[in-house]
C-alpha positions, 0 to 999 in steps of 0.5 A, spaced: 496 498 569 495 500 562 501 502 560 503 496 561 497 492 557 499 496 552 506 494 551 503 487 550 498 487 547 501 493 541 506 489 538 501 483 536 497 488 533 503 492 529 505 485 527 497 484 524 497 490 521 504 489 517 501 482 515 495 484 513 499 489 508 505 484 506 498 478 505 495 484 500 501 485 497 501 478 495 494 477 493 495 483 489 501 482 485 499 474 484 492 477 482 496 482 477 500 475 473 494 471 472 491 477 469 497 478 465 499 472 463 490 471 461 491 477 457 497 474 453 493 468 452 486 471 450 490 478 446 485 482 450 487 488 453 486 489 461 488 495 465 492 491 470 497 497 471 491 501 475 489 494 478 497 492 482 497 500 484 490 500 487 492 493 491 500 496 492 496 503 495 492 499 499 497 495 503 501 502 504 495 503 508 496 498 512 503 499 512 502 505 515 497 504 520 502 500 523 507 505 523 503 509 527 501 505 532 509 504 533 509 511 535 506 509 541 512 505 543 517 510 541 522 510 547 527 516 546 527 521 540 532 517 535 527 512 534 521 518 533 526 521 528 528 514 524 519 513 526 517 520 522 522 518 518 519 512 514 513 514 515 514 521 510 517 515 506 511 510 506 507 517 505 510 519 499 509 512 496 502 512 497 501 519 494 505 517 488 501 510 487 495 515 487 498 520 483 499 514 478 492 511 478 489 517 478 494 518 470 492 511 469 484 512 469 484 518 466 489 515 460 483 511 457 477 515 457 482 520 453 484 514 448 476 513 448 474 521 445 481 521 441 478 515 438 471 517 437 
């Protein structure tokens, strides 16, 4: 019975999981242009690298919380080795971003005490 309530219910809630990812992404990205394109008008600098990174980090959170609910529905070992595999893919992507926004925030304090 439950079994069965969740194979219903699971795949409309990965599907959600995996929107809300794709509509951050979305969101993120459109939010990055306009700062982009602002900061050509204006000549003011903004820090959009740290931004998009931040939103694309966000959106693999999502990602991957749908990927490990899929786990639930895994059937046969090559489905749990292509699963584990994509997993370890989006979990390396998500160590990257944050290795790079960790760069990103430390580069202006640096440009900050060279300058003083």
């Amino acid at each position: 019975m439950l079994e069965h309530i969740i194979e219903l219910c699971l795949p409309t809630i990965i599907s959600a999981c995996e929107l809300m990812g794709i509509f951050v992404v979305a969101v993120t990205a459109l939010h990055a242009f306009w700062l982009y394109c602002a900061g050509m008008v204006t000549r003011k600098p903004r820090n959009i690298k740290f931004q998009l990174a931040e939103g694309l980090a966000t959106s693999l959170e999502f990602k991957m919380a749908a990927e490990i609910l899929k786990t639930v529905l895994v059937r046969d070992l090559n489905e749990l080795m292509v699963l584990g595999a994509v997993i370890l893919l989006r979990a390396l992507l998500s160590l990257l971003i944050h290795i790079e926004m960790k760069g990103e925030h430390a580069a202006p304090r640096e440009n900050k005490s060279e300058e003083s």
